[in-house]
mmCIF file of the C-alpha atoms, coordinates in Angstrom:
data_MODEL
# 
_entry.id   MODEL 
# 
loop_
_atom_site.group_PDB 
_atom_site.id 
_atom_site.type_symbol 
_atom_site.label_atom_id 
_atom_site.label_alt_id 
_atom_site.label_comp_id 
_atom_site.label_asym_id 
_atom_site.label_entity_id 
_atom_site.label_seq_id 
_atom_site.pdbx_PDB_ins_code 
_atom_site.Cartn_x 
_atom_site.Cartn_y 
_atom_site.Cartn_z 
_atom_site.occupancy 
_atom_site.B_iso_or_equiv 
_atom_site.pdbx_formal_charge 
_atom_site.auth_seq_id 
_atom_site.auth_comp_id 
_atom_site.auth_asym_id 
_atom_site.auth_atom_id 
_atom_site.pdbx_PDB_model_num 
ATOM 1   C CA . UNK A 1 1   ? -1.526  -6.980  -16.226 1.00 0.00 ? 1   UNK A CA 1 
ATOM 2   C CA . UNK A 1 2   ? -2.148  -6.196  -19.635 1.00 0.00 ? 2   UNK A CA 1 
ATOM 3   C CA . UNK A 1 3   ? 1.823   -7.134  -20.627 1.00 0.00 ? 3   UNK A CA 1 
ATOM 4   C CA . UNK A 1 4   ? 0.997   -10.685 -19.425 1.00 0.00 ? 4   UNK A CA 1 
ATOM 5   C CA . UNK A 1 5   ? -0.814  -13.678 -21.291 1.00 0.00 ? 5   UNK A CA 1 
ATOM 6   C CA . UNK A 1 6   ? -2.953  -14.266 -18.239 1.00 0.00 ? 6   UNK A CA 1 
ATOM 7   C CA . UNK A 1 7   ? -4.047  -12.346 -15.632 1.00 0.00 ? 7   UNK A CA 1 
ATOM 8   C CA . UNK A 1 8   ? -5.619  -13.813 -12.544 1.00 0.00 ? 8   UNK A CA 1 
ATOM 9   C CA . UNK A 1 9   ? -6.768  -11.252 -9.617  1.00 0.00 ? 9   UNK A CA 1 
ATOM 10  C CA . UNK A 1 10  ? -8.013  -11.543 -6.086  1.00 0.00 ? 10  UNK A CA 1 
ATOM 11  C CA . UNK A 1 11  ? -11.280 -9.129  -5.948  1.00 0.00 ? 11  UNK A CA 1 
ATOM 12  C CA . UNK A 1 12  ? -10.215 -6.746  -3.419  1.00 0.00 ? 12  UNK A CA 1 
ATOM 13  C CA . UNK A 1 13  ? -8.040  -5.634  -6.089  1.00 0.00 ? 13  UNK A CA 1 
ATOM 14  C CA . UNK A 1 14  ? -8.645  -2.557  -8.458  1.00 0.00 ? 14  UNK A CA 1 
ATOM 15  C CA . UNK A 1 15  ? -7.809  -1.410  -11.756 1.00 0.00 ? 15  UNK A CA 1 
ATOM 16  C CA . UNK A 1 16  ? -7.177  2.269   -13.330 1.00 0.00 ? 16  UNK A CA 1 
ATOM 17  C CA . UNK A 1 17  ? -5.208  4.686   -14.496 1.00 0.00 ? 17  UNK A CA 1 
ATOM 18  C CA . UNK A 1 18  ? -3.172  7.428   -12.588 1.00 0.00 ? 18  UNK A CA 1 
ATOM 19  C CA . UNK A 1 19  ? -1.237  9.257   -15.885 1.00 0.00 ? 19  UNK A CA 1 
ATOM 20  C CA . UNK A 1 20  ? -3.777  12.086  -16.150 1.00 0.00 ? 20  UNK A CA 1 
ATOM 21  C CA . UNK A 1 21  ? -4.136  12.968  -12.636 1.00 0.00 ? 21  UNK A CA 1 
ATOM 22  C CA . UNK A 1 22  ? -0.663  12.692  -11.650 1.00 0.00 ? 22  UNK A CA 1 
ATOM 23  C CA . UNK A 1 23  ? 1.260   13.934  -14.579 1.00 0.00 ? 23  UNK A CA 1 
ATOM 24  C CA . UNK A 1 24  ? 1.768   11.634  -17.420 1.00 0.00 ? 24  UNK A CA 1 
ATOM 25  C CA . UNK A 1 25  ? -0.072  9.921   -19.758 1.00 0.00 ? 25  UNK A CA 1 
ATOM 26  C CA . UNK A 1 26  ? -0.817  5.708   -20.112 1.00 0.00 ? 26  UNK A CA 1 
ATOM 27  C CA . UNK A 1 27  ? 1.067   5.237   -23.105 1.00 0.00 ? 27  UNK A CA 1 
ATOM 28  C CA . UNK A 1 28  ? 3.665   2.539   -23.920 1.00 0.00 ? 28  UNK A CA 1 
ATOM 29  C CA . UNK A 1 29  ? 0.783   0.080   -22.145 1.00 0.00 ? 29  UNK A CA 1 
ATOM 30  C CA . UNK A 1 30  ? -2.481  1.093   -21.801 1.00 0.00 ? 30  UNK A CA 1 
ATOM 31  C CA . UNK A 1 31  ? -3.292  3.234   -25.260 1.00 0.00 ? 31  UNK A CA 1 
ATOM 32  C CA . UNK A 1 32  ? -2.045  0.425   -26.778 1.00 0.00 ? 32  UNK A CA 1 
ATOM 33  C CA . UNK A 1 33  ? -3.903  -2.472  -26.076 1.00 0.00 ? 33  UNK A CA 1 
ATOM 34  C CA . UNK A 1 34  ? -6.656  -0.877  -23.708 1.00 0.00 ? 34  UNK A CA 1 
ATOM 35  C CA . UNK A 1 35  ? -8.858  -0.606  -26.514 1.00 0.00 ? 35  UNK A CA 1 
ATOM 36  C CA . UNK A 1 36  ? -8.007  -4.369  -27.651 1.00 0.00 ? 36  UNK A CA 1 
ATOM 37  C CA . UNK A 1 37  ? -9.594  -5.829  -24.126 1.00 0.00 ? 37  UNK A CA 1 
ATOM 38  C CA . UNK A 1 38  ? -12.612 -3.595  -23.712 1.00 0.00 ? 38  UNK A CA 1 
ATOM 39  C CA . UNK A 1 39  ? -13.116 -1.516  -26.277 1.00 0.00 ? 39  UNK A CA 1 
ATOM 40  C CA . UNK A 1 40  ? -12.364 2.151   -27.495 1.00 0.00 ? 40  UNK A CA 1 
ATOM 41  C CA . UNK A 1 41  ? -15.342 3.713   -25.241 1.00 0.00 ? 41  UNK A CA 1 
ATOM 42  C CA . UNK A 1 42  ? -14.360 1.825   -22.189 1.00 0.00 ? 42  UNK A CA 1 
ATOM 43  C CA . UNK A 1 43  ? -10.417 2.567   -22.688 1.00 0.00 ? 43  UNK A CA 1 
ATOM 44  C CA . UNK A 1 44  ? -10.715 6.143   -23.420 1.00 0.00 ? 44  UNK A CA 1 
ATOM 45  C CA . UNK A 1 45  ? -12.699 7.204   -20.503 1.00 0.00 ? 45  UNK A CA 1 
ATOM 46  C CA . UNK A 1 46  ? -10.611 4.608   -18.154 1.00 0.00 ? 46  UNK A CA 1 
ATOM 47  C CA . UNK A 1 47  ? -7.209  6.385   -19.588 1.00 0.00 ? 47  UNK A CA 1 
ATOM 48  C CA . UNK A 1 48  ? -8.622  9.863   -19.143 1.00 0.00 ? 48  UNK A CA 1 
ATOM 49  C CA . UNK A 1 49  ? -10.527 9.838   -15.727 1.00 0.00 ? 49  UNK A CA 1 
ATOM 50  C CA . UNK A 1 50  ? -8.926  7.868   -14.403 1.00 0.00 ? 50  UNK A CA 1 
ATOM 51  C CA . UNK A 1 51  ? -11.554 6.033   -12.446 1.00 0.00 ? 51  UNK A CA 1 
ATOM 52  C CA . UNK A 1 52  ? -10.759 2.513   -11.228 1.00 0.00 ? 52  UNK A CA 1 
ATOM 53  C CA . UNK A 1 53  ? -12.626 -0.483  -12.208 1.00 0.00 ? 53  UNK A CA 1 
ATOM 54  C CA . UNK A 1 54  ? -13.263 -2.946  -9.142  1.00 0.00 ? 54  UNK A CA 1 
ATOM 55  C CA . UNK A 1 55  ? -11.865 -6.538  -10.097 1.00 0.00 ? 55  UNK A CA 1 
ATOM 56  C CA . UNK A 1 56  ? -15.041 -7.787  -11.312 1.00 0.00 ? 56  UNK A CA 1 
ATOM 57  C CA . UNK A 1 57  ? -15.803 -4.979  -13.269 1.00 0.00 ? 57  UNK A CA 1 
ATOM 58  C CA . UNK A 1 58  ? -12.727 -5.280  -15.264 1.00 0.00 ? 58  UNK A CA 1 
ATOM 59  C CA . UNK A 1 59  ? -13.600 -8.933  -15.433 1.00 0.00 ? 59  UNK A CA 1 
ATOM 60  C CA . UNK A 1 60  ? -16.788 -8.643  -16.588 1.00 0.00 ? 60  UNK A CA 1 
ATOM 61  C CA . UNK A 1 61  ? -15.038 -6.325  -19.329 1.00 0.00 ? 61  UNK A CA 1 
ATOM 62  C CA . UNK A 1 62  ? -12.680 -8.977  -20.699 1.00 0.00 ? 62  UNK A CA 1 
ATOM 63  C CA . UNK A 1 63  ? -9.412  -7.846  -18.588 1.00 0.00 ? 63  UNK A CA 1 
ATOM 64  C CA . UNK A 1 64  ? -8.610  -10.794 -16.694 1.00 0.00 ? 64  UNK A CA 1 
ATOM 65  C CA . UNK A 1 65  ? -8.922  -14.353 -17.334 1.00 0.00 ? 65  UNK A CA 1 
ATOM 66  C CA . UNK A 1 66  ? -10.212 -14.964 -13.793 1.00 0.00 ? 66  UNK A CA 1 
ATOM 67  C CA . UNK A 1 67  ? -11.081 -13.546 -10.357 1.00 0.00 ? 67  UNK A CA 1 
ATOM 68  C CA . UNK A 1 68  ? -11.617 -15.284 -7.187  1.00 0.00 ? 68  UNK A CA 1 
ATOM 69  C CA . UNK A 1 69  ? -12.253 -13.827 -3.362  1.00 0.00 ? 69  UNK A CA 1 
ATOM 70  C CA . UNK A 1 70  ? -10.169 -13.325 -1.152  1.00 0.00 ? 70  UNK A CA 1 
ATOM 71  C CA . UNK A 1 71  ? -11.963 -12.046 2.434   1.00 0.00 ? 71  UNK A CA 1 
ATOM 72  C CA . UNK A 1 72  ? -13.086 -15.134 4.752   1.00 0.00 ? 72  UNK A CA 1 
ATOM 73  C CA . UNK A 1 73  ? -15.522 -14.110 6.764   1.00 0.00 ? 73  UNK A CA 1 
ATOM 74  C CA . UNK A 1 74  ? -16.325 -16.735 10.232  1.00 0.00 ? 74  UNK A CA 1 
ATOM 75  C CA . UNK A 1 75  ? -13.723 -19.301 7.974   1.00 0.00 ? 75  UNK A CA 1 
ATOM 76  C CA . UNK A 1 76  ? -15.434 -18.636 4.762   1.00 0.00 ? 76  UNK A CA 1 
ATOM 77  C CA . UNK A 1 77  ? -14.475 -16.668 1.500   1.00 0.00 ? 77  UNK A CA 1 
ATOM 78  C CA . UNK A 1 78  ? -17.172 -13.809 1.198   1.00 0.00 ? 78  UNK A CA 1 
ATOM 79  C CA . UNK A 1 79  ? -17.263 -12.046 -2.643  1.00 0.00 ? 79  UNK A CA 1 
ATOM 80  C CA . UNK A 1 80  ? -15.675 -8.015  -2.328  1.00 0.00 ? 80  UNK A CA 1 
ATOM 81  C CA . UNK A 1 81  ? -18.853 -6.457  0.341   1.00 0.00 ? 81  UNK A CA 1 
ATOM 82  C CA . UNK A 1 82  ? -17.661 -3.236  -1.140  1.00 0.00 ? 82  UNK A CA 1 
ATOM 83  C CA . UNK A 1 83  ? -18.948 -3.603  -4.793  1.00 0.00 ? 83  UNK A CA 1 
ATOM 84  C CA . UNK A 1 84  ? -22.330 -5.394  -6.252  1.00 0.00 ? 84  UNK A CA 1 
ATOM 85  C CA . UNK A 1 85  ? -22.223 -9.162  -7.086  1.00 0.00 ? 85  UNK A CA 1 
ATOM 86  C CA . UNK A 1 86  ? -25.437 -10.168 -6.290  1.00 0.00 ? 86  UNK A CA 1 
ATOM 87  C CA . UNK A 1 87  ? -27.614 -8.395  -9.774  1.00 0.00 ? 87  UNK A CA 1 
ATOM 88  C CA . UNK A 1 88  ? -26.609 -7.703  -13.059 1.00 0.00 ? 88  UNK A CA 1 
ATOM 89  C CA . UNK A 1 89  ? -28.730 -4.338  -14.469 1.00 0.00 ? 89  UNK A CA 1 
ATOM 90  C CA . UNK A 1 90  ? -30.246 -1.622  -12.194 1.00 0.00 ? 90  UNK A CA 1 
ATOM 91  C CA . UNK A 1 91  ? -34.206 -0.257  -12.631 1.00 0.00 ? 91  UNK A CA 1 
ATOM 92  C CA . UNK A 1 92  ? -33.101 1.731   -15.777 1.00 0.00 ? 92  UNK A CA 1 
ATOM 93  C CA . UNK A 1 93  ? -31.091 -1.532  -17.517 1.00 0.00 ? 93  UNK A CA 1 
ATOM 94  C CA . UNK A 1 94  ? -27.544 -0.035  -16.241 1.00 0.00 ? 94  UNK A CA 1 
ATOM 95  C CA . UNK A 1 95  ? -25.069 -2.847  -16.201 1.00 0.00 ? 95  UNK A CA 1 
ATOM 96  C CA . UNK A 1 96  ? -24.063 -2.342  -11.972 1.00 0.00 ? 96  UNK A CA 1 
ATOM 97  C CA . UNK A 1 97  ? -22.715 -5.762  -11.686 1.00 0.00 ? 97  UNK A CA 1 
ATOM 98  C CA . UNK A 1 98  ? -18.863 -4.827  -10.074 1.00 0.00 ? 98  UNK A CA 1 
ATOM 99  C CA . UNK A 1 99  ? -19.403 -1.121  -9.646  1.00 0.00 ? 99  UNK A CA 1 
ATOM 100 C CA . UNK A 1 100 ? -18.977 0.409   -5.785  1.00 0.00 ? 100 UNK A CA 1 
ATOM 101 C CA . UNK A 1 101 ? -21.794 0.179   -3.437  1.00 0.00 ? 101 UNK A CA 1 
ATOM 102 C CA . UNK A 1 102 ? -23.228 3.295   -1.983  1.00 0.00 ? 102 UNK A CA 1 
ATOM 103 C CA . UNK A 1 103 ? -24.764 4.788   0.853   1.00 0.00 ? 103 UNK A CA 1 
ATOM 104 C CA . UNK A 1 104 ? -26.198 1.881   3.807   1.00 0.00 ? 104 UNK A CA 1 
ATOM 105 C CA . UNK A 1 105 ? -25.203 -0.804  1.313   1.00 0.00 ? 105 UNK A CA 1 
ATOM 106 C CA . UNK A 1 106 ? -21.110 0.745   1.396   1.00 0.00 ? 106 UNK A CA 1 
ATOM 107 C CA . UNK A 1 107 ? -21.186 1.085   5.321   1.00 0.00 ? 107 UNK A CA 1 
ATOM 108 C CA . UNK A 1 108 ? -22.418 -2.652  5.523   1.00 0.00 ? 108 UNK A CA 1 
ATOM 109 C CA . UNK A 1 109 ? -19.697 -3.478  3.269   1.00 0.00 ? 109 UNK A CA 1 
ATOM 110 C CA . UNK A 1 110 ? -17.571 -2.038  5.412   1.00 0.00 ? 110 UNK A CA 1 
ATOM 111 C CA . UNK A 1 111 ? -18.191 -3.161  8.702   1.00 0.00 ? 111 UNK A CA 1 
ATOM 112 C CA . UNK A 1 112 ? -18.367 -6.996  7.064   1.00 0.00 ? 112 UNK A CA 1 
ATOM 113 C CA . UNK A 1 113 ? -14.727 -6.267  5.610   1.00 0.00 ? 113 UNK A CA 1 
ATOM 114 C CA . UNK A 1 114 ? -13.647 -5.240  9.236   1.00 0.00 ? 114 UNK A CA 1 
ATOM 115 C CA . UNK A 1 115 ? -14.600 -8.798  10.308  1.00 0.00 ? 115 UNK A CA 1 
ATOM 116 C CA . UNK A 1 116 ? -13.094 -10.666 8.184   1.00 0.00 ? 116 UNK A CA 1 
ATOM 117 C CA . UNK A 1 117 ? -9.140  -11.462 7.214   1.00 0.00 ? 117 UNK A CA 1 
ATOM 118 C CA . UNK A 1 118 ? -7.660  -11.498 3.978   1.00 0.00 ? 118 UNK A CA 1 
ATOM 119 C CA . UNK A 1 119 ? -6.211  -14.800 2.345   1.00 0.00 ? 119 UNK A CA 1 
ATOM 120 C CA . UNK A 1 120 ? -4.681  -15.110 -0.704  1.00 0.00 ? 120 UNK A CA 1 
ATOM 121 C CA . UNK A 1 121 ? -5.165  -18.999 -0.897  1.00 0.00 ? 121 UNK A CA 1 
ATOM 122 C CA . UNK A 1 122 ? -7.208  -19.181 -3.540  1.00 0.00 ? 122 UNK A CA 1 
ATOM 123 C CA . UNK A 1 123 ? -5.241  -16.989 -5.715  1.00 0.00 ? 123 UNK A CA 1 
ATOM 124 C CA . UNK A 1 124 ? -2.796  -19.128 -5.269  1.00 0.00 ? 124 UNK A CA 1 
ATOM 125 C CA . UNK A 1 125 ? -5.311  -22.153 -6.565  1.00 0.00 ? 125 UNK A CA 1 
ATOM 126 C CA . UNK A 1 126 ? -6.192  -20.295 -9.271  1.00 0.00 ? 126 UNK A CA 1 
ATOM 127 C CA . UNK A 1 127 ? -2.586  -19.702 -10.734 1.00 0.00 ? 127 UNK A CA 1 
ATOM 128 C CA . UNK A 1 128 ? -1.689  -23.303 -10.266 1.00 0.00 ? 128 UNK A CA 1 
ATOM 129 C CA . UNK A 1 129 ? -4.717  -24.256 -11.738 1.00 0.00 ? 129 UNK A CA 1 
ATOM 130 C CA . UNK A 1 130 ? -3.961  -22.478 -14.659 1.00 0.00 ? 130 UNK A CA 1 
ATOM 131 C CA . UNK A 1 131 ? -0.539  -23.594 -15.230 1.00 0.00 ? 131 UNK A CA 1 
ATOM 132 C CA . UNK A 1 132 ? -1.449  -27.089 -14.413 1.00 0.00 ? 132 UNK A CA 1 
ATOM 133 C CA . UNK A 1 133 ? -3.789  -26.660 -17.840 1.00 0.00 ? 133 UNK A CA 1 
ATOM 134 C CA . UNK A 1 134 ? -0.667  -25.176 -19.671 1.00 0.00 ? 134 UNK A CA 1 
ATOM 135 C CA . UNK A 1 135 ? 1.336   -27.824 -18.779 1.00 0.00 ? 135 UNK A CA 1 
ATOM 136 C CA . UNK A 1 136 ? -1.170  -30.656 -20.512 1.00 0.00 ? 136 UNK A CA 1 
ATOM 137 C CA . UNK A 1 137 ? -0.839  -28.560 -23.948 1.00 0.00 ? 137 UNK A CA 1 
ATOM 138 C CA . UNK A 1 138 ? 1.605   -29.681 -26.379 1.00 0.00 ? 138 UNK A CA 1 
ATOM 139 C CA . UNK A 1 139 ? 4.746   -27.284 -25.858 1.00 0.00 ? 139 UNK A CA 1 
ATOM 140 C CA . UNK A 1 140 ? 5.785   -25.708 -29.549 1.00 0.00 ? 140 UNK A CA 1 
ATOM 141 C CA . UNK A 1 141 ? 2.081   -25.721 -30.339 1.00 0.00 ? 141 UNK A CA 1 
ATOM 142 C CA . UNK A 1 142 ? 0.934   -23.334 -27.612 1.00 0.00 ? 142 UNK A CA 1 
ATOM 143 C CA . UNK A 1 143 ? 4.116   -21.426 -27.644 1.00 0.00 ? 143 UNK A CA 1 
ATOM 144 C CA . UNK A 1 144 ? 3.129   -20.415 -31.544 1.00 0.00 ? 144 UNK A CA 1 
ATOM 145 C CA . UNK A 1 145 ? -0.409  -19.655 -30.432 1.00 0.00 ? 145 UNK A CA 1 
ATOM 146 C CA . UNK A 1 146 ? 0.659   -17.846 -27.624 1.00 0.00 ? 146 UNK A CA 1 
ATOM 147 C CA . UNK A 1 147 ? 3.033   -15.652 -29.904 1.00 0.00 ? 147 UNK A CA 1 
ATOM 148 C CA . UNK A 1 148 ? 0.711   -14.892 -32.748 1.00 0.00 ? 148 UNK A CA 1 
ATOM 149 C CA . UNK A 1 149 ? -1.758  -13.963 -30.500 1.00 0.00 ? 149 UNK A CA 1 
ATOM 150 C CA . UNK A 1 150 ? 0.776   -11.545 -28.771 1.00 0.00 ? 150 UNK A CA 1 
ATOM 151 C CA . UNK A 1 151 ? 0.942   -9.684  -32.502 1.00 0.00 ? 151 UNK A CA 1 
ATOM 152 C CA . UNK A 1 152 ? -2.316  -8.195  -31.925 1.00 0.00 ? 152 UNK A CA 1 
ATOM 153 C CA . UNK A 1 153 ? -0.931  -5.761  -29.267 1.00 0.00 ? 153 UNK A CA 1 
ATOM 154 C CA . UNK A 1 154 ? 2.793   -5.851  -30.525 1.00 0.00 ? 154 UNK A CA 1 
ATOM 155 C CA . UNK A 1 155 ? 1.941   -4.077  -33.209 1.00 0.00 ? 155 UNK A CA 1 
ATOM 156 C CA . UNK A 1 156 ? 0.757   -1.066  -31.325 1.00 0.00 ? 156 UNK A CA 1 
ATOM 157 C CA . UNK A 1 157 ? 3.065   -1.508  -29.353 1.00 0.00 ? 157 UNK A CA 1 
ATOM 158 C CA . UNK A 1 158 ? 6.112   -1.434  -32.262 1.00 0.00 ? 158 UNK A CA 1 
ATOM 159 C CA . UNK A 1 159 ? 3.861   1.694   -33.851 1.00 0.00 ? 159 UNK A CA 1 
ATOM 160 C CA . UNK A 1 160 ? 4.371   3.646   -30.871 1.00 0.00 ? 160 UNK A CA 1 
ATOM 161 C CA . UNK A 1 161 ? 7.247   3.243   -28.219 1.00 0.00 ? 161 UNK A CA 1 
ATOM 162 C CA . UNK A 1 162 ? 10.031  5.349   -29.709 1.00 0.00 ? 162 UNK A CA 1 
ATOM 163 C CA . UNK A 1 163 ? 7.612   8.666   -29.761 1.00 0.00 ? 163 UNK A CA 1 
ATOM 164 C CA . UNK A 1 164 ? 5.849   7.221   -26.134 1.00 0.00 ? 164 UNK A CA 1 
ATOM 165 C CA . UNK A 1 165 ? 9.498   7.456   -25.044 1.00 0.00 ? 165 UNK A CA 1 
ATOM 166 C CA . UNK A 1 166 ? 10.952  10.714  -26.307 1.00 0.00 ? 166 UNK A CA 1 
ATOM 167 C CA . UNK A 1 167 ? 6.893   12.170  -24.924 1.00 0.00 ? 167 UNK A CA 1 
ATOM 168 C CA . UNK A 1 168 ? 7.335   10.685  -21.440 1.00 0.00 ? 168 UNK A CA 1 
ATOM 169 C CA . UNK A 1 169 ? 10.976  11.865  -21.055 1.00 0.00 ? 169 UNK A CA 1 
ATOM 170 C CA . UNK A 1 170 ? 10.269  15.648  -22.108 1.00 0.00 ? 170 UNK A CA 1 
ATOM 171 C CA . UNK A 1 171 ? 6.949   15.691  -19.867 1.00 0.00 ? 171 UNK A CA 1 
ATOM 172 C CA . UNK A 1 172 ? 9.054   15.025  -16.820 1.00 0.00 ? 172 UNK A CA 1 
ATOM 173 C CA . UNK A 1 173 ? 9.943   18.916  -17.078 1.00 0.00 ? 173 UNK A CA 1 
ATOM 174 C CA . UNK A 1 174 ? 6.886   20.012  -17.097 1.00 0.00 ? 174 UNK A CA 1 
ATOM 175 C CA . UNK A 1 175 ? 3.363   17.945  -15.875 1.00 0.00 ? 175 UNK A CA 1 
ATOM 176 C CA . UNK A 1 176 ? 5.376   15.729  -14.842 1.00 0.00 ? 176 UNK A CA 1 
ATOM 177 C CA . UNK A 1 177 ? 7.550   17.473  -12.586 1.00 0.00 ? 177 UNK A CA 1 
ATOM 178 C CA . UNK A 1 178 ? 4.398   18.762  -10.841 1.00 0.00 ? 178 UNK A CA 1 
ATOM 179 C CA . UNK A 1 179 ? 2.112   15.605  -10.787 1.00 0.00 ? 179 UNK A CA 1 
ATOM 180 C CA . UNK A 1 180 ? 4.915   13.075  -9.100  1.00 0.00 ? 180 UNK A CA 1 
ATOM 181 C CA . UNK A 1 181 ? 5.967   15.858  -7.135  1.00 0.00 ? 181 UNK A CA 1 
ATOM 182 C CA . UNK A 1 182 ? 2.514   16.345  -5.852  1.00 0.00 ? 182 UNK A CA 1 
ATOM 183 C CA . UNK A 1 183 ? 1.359   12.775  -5.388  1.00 0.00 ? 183 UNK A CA 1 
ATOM 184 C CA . UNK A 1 184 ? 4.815   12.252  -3.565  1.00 0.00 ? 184 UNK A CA 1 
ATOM 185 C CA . UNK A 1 185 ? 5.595   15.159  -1.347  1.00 0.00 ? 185 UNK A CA 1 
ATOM 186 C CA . UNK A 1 186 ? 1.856   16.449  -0.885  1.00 0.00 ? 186 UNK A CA 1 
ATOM 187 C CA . UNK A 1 187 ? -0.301  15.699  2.308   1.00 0.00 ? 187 UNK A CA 1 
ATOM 188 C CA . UNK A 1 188 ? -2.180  12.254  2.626   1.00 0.00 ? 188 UNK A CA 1 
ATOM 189 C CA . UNK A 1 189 ? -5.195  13.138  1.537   1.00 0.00 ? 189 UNK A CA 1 
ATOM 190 C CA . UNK A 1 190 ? -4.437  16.016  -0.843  1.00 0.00 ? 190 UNK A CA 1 
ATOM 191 C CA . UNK A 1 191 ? -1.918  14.629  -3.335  1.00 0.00 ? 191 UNK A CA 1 
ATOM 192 C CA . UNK A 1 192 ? -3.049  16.356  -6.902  1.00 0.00 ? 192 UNK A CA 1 
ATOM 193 C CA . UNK A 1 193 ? -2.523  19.202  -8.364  1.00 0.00 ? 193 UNK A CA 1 
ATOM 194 C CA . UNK A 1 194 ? -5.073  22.566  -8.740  1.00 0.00 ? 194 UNK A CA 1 
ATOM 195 C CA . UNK A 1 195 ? -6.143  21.563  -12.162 1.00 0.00 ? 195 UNK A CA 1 
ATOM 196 C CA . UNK A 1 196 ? -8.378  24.300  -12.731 1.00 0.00 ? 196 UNK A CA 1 
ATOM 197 C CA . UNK A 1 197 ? -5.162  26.711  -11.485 1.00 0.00 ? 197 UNK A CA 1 
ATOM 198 C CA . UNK A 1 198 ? -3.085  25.550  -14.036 1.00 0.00 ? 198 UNK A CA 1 
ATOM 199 C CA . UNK A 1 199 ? -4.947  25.428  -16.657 1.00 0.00 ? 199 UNK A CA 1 
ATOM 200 C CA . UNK A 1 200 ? -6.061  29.145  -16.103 1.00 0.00 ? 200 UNK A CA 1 
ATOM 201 C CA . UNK A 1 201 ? -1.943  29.896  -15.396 1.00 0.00 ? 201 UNK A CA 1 
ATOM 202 C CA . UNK A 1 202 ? -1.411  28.446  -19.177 1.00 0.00 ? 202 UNK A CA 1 
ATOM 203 C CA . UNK A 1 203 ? -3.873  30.445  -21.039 1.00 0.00 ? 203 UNK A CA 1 
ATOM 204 C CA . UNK A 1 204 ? -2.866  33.630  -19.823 1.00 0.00 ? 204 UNK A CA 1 
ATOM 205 C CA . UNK A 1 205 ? 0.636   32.739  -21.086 1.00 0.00 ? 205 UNK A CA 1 
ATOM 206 C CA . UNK A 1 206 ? 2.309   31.686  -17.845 1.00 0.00 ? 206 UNK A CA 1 
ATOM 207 C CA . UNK A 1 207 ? 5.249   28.925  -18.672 1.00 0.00 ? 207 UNK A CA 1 
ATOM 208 C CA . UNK A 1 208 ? 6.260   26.131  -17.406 1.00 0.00 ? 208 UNK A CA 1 
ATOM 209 C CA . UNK A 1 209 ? 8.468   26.629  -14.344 1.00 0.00 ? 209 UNK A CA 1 
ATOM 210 C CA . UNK A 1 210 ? 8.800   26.340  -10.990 1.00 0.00 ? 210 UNK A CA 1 
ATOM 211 C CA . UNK A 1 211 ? 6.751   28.833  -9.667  1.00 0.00 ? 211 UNK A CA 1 
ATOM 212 C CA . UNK A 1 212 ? 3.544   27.740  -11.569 1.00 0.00 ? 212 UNK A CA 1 
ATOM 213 C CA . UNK A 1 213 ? 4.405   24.710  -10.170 1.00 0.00 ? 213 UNK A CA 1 
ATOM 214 C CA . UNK A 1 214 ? 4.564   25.992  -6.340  1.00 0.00 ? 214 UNK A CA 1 
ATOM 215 C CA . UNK A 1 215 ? 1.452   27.423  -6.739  1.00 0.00 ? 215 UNK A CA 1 
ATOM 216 C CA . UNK A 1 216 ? -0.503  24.615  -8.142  1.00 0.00 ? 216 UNK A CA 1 
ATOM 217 C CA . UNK A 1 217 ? 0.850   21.985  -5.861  1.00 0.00 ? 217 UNK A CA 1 
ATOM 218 C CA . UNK A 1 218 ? -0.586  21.104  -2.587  1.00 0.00 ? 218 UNK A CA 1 
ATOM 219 C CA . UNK A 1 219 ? 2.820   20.219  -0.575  1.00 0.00 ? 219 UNK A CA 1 
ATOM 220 C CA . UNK A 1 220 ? 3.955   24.266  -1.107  1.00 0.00 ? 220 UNK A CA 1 
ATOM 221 C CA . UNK A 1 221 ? 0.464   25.681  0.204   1.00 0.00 ? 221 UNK A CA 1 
ATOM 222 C CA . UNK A 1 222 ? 0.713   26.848  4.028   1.00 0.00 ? 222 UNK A CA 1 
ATOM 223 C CA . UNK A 1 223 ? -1.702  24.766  6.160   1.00 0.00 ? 223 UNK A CA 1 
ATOM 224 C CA . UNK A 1 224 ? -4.053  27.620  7.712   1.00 0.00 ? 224 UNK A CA 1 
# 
């Protein structure tokens, strides 16, 4: 989303990283012009954790032009059940609006996104919308603003890519390796890596091969 000069998003959708966790890093995107959208705090504990924002989180935040629901409910669109639109702060002055519902408030969430359907109508709207307003814009005039404002995360961008490159090419042997094969090969709901494992396996001098990597990864361990 972030390579494109508008980015309009349904808000069943999420947004996060997966580099970290899975053997890479979000470069030659995300380090670049993260930081730009929602500032340096925000970017480096999205590119790092690797937590996902809900869709109107990452509104909220300046990532996307627009969002707009997509669950009818009895005929009607119903806002994401699964995350809080209806308040802004919590009791301590926490910004909650977008972030995931918990406890009674998830399961109702739940059970009212059972009921309903998904349709991607309005998304639809939206994007026309959009383009309609494009379209009443004088054309060399918003293609120059369009480009110049494209400098701001070129230029990162330019900074960056041939080391990003030559980086994501040499991690494939090692994190890599590991991570996709993990995330690809491991069971459904055990697809990482032992973190703590590896890390322990590297400071005692192991290298990088594959048997630190068949003992870190859950699709070699023997189901008990």
């Amino acid at each position: 989303g972030m390579a494109c000069d508008f980015s309009i998003s349904q808000d069943l959708a999420r947004f996060g990283q997966a580099g970290p966790k899975h053997g890479s890093a979000p470069i030659g995107g995300s380090t670049d012009f993260l930081p730009l959208y929602v500032g340096i705090e925000n970017a480096m504990y999205s590119c790092t954790v690797c937590d996902p924002w809900s869709a109107h989180e990452a509104y909220r935040m300046g990532l996307l032009t627009e969002v707009v629901p997509a669950l009818k409910v009895d005929g009607k669109y119903v806002a994401n059940p699964l995350v809080v639109v209806d308040k802004w702060v919590d009791a301590q002055g926490r910004i909650v609006y977008g972030r995931s519902k918990t406890g009674e408030d998830l399961a109702k969430g739940k059970e009212l996104m059972k009921s309903g359907v998904v349709d991607l109508t309005a998304l639809d709207e939206a994007v026309e919308k959009c383009c309609t307003k494009l379209l009443y814009t004088m054309p060399n005039c918003l293609s120059k603003t369009i480009n110049t404002l494209r400098v701001h995360k070129l230029v990162f961008w330019d900074m960056n890519k041939e080391s990003h490159r030559d980086w994501l090419a040499l991690n494939m042997a090692t994190e890599g390796k590991a991570g996709f094969r993990a995330f690809n090969d491991g069971p459904k709901d055990n697809r990482e890596v032992n973190f703590i494992k590896i890390r322990q396996l590297l400071a005692q001098g192991h290298e990088w091969n594959d048997e630190l990597i068949e003992v870190t990864s859950p699709n070699y361990q023997k189901v008990q």
